[in-house]
N, C-alpha and C positions, 0 to 999 in steps of 0.2 A: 209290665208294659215297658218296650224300651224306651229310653227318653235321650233327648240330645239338645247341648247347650252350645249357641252359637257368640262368641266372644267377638264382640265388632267394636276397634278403635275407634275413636271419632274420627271424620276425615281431619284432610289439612286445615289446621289455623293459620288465620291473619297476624303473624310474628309483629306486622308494620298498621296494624288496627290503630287508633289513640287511645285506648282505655286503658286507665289506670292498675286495673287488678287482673290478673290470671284469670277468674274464673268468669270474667266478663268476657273473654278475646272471642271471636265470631272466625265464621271457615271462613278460608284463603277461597278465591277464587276455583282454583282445583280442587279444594274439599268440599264446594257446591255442586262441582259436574262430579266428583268423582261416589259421595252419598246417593242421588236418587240411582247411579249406575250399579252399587253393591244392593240394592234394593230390588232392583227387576232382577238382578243375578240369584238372588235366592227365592226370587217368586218362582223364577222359569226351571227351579231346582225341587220347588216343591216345600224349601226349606220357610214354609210360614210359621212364625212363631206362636206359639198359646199363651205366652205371657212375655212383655217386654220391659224390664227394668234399667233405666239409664239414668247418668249424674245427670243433676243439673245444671252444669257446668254450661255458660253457653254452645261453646263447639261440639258440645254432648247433645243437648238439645236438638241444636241445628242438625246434627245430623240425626240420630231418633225420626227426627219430623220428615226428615226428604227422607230414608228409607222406609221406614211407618205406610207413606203415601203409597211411593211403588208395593208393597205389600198386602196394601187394601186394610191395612191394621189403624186402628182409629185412635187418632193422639190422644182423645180423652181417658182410652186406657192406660195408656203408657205410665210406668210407678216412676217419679222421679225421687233416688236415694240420695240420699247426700252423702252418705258411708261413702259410696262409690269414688266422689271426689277424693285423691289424696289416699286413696282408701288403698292397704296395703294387701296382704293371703287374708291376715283374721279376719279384717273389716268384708274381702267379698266371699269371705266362705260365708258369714253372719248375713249377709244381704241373699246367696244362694239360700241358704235354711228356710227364709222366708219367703221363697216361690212356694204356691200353691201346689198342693201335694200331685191334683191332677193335672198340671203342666207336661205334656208329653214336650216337645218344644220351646224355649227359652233362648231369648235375645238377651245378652247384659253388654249394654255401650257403656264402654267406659275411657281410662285412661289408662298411660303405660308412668311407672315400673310396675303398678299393681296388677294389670292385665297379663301379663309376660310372667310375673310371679304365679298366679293363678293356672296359668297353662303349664307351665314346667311342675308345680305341686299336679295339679289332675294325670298330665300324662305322664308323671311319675318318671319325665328322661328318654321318653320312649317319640323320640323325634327328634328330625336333622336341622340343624340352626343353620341356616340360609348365609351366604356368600357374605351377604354386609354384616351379618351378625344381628339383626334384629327379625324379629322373631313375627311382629307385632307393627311393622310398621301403620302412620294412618293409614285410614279406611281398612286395613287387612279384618279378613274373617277365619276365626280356629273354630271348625265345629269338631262337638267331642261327644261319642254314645257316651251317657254316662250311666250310675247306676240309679237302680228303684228310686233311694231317701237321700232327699236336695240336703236332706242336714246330715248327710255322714259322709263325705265328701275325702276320705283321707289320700294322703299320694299315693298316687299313682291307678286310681278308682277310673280316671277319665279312659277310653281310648280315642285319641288322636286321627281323625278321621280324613279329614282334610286342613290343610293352609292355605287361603287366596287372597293375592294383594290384586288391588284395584285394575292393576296396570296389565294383568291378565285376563282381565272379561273385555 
């Protein structure tokens, strides 16, 4: 069965929010429009997911929930990891091992350096790093065919299918 896993930044954070801790900070204004907007882009793609695992980081959340909605995918499924936060290649190969074996489709929102490590391990190098050099910026979406077993995930297993940042839908 092929399967494809969809890597989605969270949108833009609130840098100027007043909360004391990182994992409190809420989306910036543009990561509110620019969330439920990566959400109808993968509905009208077909790209619905069968399982969706995201931090719970709030700007993870926040966003999770506004694409979730355009999706028709129901928050009370959504797995929030905590690996995910912070969480570097080990932490989200370990969180991938733990998608349900029949998951043809897979959402993982997370954060970047871990995000961007993940995609360069799957697609093994085999992809152009973009003009500003981020790979990954918010809200951007990597989907990648990957293989049969979520838990054998070695480099260069992914292929690299597509890269879309917000500001192109």
């Amino acid at each position: 069965m092929p399967r494809e896993l969809l890597l989605l930044r969270h949108a833009k954070s609130d840098w100027d929010s007043d909360v004391s801790a990182d994992f409190d900070r809420p989306l910036a204004k543009r990561g509110k429009s620019d969330a439920p907007k990566v959400g109808a882009w993968l509905y009208r793609e077909g790209l619905v997911p069968d399982h969706v695992v995201s931090s719970p980081a709030e700007r993870a959340r926040q966003t999770a929930t506004k694409v979730c909605k355009r999706l028709d995918f129901k928050k009370k499924r959504i797995v929030w990891d905590e690996a995910i936060y912070e969480g570097g290649l080990t932490d989200l190969l370990e969180v991938l091992s733990r998608v349900p074996s029949g998951a043809a489709t897979v959402l993982l929102i997370g954060h970047n350096p871990g995000l961007e490590e993940l995609l360069k391990h799957l697609a093994g190098g085999d992809y152009d790093t973009p003009e500003d050099g981020k790979l990954l910026p918010t809200a951007a979406v990597a989907r990648l065919e990957m293989p049969s077993d979520w838990s054998r995930l070695d480099s260069g297993s992914g292929n690299l299918l597509s890269l879309t940042r917000p500001r192109a839908l």
